[in-house]
C-alpha positions in Angstrom: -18.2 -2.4 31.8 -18.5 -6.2 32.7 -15.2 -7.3 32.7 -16.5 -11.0 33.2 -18.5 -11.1 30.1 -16.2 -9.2 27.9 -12.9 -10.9 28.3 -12.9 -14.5 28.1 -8.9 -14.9 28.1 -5.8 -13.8 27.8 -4.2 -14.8 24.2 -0.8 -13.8 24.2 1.8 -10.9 25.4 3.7 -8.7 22.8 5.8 -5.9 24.0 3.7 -3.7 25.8 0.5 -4.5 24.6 -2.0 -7.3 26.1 -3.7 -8.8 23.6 -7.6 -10.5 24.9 -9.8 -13.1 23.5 -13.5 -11.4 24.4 -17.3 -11.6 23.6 -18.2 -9.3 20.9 -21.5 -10.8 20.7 -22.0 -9.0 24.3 -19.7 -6.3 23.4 -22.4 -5.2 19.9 -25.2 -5.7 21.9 -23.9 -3.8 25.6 -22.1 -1.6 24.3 -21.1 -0.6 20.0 -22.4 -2.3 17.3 -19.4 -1.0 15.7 -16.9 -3.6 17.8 -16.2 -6.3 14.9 -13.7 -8.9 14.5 -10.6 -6.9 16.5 -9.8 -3.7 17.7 -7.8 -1.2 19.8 -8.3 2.4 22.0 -7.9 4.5 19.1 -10.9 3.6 17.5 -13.3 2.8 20.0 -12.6 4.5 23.6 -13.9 1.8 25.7 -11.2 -0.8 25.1 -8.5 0.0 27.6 -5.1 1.9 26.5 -2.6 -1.0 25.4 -5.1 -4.0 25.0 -6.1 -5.6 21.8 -9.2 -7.1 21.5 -9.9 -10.2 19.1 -13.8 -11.8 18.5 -14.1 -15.2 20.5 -15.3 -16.5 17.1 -12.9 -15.3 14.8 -10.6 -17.6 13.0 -7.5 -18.5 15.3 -5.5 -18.8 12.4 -5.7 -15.0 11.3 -5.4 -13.7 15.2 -1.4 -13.1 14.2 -2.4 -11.7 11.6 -4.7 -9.1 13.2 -1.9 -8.5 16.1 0.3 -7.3 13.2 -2.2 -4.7 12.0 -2.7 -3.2 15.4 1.2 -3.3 16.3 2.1 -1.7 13.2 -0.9 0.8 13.4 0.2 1.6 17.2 4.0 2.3 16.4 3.0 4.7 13.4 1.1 6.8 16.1 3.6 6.5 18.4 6.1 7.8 15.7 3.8 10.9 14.9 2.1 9.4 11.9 -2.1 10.4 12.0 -4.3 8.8 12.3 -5.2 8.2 8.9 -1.6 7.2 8.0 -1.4 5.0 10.7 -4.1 3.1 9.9 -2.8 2.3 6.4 0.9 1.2 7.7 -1.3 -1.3 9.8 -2.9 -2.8 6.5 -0.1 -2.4 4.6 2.0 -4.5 7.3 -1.2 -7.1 7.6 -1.4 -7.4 3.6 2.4 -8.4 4.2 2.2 -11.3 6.4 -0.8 -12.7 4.4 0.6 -12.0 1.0 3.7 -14.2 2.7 2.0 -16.7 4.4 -0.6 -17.4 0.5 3.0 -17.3 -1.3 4.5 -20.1 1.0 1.4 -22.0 1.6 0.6 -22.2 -2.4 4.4 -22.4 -3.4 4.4 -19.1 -5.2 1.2 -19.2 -7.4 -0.5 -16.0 -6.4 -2.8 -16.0 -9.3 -5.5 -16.9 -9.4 -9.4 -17.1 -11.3 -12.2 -15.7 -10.1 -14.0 -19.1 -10.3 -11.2 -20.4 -7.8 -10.9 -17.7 -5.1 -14.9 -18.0 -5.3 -14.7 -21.8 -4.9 -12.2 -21.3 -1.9 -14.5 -18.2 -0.3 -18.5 -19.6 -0.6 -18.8 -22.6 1.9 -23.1 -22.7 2.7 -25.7 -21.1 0.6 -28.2 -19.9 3.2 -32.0 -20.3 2.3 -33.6 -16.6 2.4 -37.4 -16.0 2.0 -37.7 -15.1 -2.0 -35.4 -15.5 -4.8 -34.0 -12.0 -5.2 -30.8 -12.7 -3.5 -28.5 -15.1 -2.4 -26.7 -15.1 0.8 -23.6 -16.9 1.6 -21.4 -18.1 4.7 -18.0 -17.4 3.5 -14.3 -18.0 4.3 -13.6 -14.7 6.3 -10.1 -15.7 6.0 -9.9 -16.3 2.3 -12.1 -12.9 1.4 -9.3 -11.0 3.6 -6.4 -13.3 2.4 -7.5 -13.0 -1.4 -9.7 -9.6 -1.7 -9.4 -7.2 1.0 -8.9 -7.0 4.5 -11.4 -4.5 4.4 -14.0 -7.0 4.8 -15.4 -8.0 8.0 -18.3 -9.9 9.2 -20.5 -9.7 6.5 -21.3 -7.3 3.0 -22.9 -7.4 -0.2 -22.3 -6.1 -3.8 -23.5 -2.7 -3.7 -20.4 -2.1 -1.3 -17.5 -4.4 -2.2 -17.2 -4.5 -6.0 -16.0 -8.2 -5.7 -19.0 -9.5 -4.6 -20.6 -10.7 -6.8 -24.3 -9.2 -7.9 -27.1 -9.9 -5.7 -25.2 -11.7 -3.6 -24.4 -11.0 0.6 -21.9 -12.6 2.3 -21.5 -13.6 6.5 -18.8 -15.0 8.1 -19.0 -18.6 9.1 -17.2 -18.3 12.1 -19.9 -16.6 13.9 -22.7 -17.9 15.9 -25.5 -18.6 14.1 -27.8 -15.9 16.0 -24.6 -12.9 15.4 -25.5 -14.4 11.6 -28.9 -13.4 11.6 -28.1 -10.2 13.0 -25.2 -9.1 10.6 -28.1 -10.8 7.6 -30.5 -8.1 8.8 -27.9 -5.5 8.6 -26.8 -6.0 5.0 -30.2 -6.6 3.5 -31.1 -3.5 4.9 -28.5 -1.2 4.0 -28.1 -2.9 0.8 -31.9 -1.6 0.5 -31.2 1.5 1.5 -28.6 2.0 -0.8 -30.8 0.6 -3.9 -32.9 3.5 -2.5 -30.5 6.0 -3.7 -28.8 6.7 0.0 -25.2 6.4 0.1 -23.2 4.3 2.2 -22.4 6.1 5.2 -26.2 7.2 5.7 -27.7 3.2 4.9 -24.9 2.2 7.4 -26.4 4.4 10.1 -29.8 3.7 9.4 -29.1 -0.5 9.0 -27.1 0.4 12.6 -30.3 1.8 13.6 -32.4 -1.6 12.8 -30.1 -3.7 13.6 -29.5 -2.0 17.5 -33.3 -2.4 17.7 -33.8 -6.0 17.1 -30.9 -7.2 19.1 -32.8 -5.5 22.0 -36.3 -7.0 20.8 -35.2 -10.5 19.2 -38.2 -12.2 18.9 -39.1 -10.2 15.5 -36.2 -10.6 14.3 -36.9 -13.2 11.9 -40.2 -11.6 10.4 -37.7 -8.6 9.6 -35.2 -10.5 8.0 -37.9 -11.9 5.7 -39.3 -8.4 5.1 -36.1 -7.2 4.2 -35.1 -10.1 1.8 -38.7 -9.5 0.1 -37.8 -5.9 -0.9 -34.3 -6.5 -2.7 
């Protein structure tokens, strides 16, 4: 592990647990592609006992809201909760602080279309080879804030049932190169999946692709096109 290109600073203190501000660019490409957004020991072995690590480029704004997921999680475990358990007590006590934070920040309308939590979700429609499907920098924020907290990084329709058809969607806050990577990703799991495969085996095999080119990125590209062809 090199600590000097993983942790990039220290973000705050609470109780017992050190929460870090690190590369998870490096982190997909060094070590699991499965490191996205934030996460603790329990679910990937690498990240040291009692530290909580938060993507560089993630939103600012939601790291309290993160905190409060893995807190919550941690003290269900602690408590004798499994794992399973656990892990929903940290959503349900992340849904809470959002759900409070929408309410105080909108004075109490919680309602709204589907034309306006699109509006305040799609910020860049990306240009893809061919026309079979469109693919959108979102408000990672707003998707977790509005839809689920489920999502992270990127998606498309044939997972999340409030995407909308033919459509992928990729965080904004990442750098434009962890874009292209997540694009390849979703265009070719959302393949796979057209293909009949269900999700967990088009996730291991988009894993698969997607572990290859960040190793060889000059075809990246090329692929990407490929992929966005065959949708």
């Amino acid at each position: 592990m090199n600590k000097k290109k993983i942790y990039l600073g220290k973000i705050k203190t609470v109780g017992k647990y050190t929460v870090w501000k690190v590369d998870g660019e490096y982190i997909r490409k060094n070590m699991n592609e499965n490191f996205v957004i934030y996460d603790d020991s329990n679910h990937l072995s690498f990240i040291p006992r009692r530290e909580f690590w938060i993507e560089k480029d993630s939103n600012p704004k939601e790291w309290n809201f993160f905190i409060t997921n893995l807190v919550a999680k941690n003290w269900a475990l602690e408590s004798g909760l499994n794992p399973k358990k656990a892990e929903r007590a940290g959503a349900s006590a992340e849904k809470r602080e959002r759900a409070k934070m929408f309410h105080i920040k909108n004075a109490g309308k919680t309602v709204l279309s589907k034309e306006k939590i699109l509006k305040k979700i799609h910020k860049k429609l990306l240009k893809t080879p061919g026309k079979k499907i469109s693919v959108w920098l979102v408000d990672g924020r707003a998707v977790r804030n509005l839809l689920s907290l489920d999502y992270e990084a990127g998606g498309h329709d044939r997972v999340y049932n409030f995407i909308p058809k033919k459509e992928i969607w990729i965080e904004q806050t990442l750098p434009k190169k962890e874009q292209e990577f997540i694009l390849l990703h979703e265009l070719h799991e959302r393949f796979l999946m057209a293909e009949g495969k269900n999700y967990p085996r088009a996730h291991m095999g988009a894993t698969i692709v997607e572990d290859y080119f960040r190793n060889h990125p000059k075809g990246l590209k090329p692929k990407i096109a490929k992929e966005a062809e065959r949708q």
